[in-house]
N, C-alpha and C positions, 0 to 999 in steps of 0.2 A: 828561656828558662821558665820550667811552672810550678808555683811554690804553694805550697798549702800549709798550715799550722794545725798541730796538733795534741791534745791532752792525753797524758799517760800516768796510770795510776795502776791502784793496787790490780783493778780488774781489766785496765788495760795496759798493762808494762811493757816497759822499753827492751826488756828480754825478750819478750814474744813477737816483739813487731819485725816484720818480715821485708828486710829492705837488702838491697845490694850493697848499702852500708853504712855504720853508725858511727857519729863524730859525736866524739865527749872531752871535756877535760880535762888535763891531768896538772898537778902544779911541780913545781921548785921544790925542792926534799921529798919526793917520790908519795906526794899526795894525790889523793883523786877525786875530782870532785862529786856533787850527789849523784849524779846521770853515771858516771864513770863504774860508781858502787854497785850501782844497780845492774850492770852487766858483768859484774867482775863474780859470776856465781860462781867458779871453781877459783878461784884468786889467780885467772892467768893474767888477768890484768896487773895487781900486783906483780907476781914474778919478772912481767915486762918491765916493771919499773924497776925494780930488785936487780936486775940484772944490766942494769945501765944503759938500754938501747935509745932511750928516750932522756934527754935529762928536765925535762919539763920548761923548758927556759921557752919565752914566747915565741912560736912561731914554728920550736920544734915539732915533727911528726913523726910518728911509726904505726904503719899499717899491719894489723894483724887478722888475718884467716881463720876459717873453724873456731872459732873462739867456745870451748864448751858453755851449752845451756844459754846460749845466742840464738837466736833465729836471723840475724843477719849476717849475710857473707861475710862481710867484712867487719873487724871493729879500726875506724882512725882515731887513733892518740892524739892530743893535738896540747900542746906546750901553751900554757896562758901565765907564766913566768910564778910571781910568789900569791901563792893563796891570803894572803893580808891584807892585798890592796889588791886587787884586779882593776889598772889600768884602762883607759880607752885606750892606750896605744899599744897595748898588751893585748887587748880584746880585737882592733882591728886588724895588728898582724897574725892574729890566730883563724881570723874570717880569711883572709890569704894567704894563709897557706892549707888552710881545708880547701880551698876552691882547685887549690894548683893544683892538689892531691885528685880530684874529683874529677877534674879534666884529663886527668894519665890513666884512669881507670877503666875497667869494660863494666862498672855498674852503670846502669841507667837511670834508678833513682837512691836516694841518700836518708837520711834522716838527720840534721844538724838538733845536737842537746845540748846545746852549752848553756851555761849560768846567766842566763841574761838581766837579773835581775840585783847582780851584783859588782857591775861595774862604776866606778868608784864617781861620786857625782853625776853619774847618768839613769836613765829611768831604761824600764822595759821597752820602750815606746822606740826610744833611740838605738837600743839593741837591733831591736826588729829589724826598720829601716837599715842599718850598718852591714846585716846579713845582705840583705833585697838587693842594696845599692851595690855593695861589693861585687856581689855575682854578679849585677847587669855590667857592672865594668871591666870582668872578668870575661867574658862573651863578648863585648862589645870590636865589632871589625872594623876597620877604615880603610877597606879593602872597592868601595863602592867603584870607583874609576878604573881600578886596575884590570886590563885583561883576563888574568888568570887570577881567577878567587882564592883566596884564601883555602886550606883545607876546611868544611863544615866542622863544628863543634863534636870533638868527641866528649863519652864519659859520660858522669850526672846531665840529667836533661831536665829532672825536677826532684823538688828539695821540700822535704816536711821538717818544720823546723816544730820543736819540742817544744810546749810552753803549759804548764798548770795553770794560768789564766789564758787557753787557747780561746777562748769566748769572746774576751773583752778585748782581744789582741787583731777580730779577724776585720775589724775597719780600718785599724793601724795597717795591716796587710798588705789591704787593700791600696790606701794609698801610696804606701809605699814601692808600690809594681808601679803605680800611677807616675810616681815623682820620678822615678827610674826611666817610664817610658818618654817623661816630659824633656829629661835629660840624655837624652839616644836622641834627640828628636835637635837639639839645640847640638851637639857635637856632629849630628850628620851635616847638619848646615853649614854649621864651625870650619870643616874639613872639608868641604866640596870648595874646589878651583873655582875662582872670582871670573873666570868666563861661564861657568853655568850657574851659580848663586850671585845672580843680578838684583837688581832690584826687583823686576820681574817674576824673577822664580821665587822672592820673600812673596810677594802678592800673592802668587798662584798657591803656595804654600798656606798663606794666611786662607787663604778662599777654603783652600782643602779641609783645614781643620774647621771651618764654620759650618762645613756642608755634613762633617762628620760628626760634629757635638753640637748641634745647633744656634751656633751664635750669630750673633749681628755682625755685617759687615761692610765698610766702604772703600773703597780704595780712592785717592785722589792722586788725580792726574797735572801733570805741567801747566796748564789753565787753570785749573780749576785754584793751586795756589796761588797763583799769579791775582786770580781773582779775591787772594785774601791775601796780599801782601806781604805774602812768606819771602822777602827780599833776601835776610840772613837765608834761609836754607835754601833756598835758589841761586845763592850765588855759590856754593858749593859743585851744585849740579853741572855750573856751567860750562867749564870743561869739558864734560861727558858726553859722547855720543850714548851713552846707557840711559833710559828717561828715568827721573826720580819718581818715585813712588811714597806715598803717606797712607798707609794703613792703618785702620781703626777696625779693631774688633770688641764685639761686646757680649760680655758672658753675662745674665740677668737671670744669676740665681735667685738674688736676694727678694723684699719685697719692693714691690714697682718705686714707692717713694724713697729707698733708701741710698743716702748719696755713694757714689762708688767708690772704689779705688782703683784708683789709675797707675798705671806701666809703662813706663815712656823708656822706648829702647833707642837706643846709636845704631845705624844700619848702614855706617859706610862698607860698601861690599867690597870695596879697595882702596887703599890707601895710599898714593903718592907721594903725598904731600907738597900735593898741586907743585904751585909755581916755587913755592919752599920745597924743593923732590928732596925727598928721602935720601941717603947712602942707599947704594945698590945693593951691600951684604943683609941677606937677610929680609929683602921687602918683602919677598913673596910671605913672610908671617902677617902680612897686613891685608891677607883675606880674611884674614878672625877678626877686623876692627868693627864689623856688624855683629858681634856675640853679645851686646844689649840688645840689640834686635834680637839674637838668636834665644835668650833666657827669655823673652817675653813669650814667644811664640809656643820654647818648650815649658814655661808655666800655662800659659792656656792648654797649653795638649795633657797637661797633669789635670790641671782644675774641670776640665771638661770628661774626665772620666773619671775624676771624685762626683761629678754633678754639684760640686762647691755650691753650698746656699749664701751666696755673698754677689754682689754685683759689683764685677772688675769690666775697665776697660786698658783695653792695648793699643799705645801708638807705637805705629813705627815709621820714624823717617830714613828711608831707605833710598840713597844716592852714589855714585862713585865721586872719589875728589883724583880727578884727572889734569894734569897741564895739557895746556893747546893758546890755541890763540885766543876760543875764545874765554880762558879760566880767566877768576877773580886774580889779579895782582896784589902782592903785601902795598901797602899806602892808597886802596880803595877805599872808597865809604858805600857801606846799604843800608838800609831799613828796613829791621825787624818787624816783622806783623804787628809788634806792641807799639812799634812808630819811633822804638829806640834805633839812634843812630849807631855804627860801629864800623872804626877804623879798624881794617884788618891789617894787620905790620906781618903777620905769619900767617900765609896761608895752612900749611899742616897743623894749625892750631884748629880744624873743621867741626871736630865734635862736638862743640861748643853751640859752632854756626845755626845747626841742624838742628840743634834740641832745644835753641832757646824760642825756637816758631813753634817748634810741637809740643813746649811749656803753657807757652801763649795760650795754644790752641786747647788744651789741658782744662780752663778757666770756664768751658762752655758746659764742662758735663757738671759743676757745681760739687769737686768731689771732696769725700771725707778725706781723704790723702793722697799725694802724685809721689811716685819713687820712681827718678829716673835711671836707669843703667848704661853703663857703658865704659869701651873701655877708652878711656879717655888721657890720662898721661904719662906717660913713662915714669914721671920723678912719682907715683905713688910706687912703682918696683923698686924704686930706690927706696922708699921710706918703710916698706911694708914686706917685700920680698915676693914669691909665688904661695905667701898661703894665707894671705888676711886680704881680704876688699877692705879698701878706704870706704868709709862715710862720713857723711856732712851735711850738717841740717844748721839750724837758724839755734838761737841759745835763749828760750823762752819755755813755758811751762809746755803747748802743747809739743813743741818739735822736741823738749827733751824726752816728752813721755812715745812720740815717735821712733826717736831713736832708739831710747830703750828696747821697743816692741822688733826690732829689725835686730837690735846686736843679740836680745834673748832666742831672736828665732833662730838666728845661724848659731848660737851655742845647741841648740835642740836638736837643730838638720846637721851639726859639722862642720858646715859653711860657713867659716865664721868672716865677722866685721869689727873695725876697729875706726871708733868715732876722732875726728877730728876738730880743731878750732875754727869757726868762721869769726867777722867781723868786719868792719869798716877800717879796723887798720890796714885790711888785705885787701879790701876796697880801691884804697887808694894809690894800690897799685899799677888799676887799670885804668887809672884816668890816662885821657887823650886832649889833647892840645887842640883837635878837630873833628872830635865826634863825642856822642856823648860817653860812649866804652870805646876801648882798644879790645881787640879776642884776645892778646896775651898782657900778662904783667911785667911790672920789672926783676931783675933778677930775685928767686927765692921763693920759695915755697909754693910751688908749682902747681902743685896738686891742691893747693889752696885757694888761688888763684883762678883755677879752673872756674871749681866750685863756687867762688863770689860772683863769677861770671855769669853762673847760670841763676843763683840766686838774685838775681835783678828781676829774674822774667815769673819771679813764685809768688810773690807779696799777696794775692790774694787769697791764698790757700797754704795748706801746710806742707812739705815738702822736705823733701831727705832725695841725696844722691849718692848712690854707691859707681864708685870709682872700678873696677873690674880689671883695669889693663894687665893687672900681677896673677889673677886666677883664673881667667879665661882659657890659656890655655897654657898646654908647655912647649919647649923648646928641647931641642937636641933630638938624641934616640927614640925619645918618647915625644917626640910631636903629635902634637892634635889639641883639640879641642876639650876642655874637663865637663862640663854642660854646670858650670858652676855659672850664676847662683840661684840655681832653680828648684834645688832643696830650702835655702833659705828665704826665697821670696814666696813658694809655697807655704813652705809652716808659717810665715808671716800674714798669709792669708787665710790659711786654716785655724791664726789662733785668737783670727779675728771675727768669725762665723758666732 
């Protein structure tokens, strides 16, 4: 889809603009909004309303033709419920059902004029983006593997959306196709079969996006960890005939001294659950258990075609956790990089394994903050459902003003998160009788538990982790991958520039 934004006034109006078709407003008791007026030169728009066709209720639509003293084919009505309060959830189902409409049609391009400036606690900025994002998910195929493609996209192919500050709107635009594309880029990954999204193909992946926005990059190999005592995430791998891979990429917007922030992603590209195997119903969703990997890679594909003046970097420990002979057993002990001992009682407890070497390893680039991803426990789908990331940071001045900076950005992108309790009570869940941690607690608060677990390997920097396993993807009829949260660790980096 190609979007442009555009201003319309007295000497350039929205009557004259010459489009295959115009989407406007209309409310709840047969109101209209400003745009809606502005094409309504013979009052056929009114009469539409007058006549019941549309009841303006959110989401409703009725498409009208020849409209006199229009210059566009078409006029779409589009239902945004009561003019008092315009909703964001009023505003987004009115962005979906303009797109549905726009995809059944033989125009090719659209003009969308909706009030964006008026949705109830949100800014113009979030408008924008909500339009951008919508359509890219509207278009979006997971059709990659299949034989016989999908049919190509019919209808609108590109979209000028209406705005009187079109000016101040065309960076937001911009990024906003960016965050879109970061997120197509994390769902294509999400939804590729765990035999060709290896660890391997994150590498080859990561290489592509360094070669194409110029960043830094190093891949490390099964030695070369070994040669850094990555014990916990090696002993993940070990099962695997697939080799693990540890990916570092670096975006060096910012200037040269400026400490970074860091992205530390989950990359199990399959999930077993080793020698603790999973139930059979249902594993095959545990190729999405590398979607921290997958949002890092599609935030660097976003930040690299912002050219983001900020200096991030991206780990990704990317391994399979396989049984065999020769995988970790629950009642092992290894040694983390940081020389922490950890009794494993549950092997499928791996997320853990894997991030707390690439925490470790986190401490060399001296960063202004590490946010790791992943999705890492069921019991947050329990506490949180499919539309809030867990987060959880340390309960001090800087990690509170962290968190902050992370639940405000996903209020911003949509994306949102929802802060949780850490502490030593939940600590002391994970003691172990023979190591210095257990990977799991005892029974209760799971997702808490996690979370204290990897906070052992943070103490010398600041740090927050979003929990993902509830909004990575969906289940049922709509499976696939959402490319969540790469709207909200973007704006988290964009509102740190």
């Amino acid at each position: 889809m190609d979007f442009s934004i555009k201003a319309f006034d007295t000497k350039n109006t929205l009557a004259a603009a010459k489009s295959g078709c115009v989407a406007v407003a209309v409310f709840e008791n047969k109101k209209l909004s400003t745009a809606a007026k502005a094409l309504d030169v013979n009052g056929d728009i009114t009469a539409a309303l007058k006549s019941g066709d549309i009841s303006g209720k959110a989401g409703s639509t009725l498409l009208l033709r020849g409209v006199a003293g229009v210059a566009a084919a078409r006029v779409l009505l589009v239902g945004m419920g009561a003019d008092e309060v315009l909703t964001e959830k009023n505003f987004s189902s009115a962005i979906g059902a303009t797109l549905k409409v726009f995809g059944t049609i033989g125009a090719q391009d659209a003009i969308i004029a909706f009030p964006l400036g008026d949705v109830k606690e949100r800014d113009l900025n979030w408008a924008l983006r909500a339009i951008v994002i919508g359509a890219n998910e509207a278009e979006f195929r997971s059709d990659a593997q299949k034989s016989k493609k999908e049919p190509a996209p019919t209808g609108v192919r590109k979209i000028t959306i209406a705005a009187t500050e079109a000016n101040q709107l065309k960076g937001t635009l911009a990024q906003s196709i960016a965050i879109a594309n970061g997120m197509n880029l994390t769902k294509e990954l999400g939804n590729l079969s765990p035999n060709v999204c290896t660890p391997t193909y994150l590498a080859n992946t990561a290489r592509k996006l360094a070669e194409d926005h110029g960043f830094d990059i190093e891949v490390l190999e099964r030695k070369q960890l070994e040669a850094l005592k990555m014990g916990s995430f090696l002993s993940v791998a070990k099962g695997s005939d697939e080799a693990p891979k540890f990916i570092v990429l670096k975006h060096n917007g910012g200037k040269a001294k400026d400490a970074p922030v860091v992205l530390v992603g989950k990359g199990i590209t399959f999930d077993t659950g080793g020698i603790s195997l999973k139930p059979g119903p249902n594993m095959d969703e545990m190729k999405y258990d590398m979607c921290g990997a997958g949002s890092v890679l599609g935030t660097f594909r976003a930040i690299g075609e912002m050219g983001l003046k900020l200096n991030v970097v991206g780990i990704v420990a990317a391994c399979e956790n396989m049984p065999s002979g020769r995988a970790t057993k629950p009642g092992d002990i290894v040694t983390a990089m940081s020389g922490t001992t950890i009794e494993i009682l549950n092997t499928d407890a791996e997320g853990r394994l894997i991030l707390c070497d690439a925490l470790t390893y986190a401490e060399r680039f001296k960063p202004a903050a590490v946010v790791d991803i992943a999705t890492l426990t069921g019991a947050c789908i329990v506490a949180l459902g499919h539309h809030t990331s867990g987060l959880f940071t340390r309960h001090d001045a800087a990690h509170d003003a962290l968190a902050e900076e992370l639940v405000d950005a996903g209020k911003q992108a949509g994306d949102v998160a929802w802060r949780f309790p850490l502490g030593e009570n939940y600590n002391e869940q994970l003691k172990s009788n023979f190591a210095d941690l257990a990977n799991i607690g005892t029974p209760g608060a799971a997702s808490i538990t996690a979370a204290c677990f990897l906070e052992n390997f943070t103490r010398k920097y600041t740090w927050a982790h979003l929990d993902i396993a509830g909004t990575a993807w969906k289940s049922g009829a709509q499976k696939g991958a959402t490319g969540r949260p790469v709207p909200l660790l973007t704006t988290f980096l964009l509102n740190r520039v």
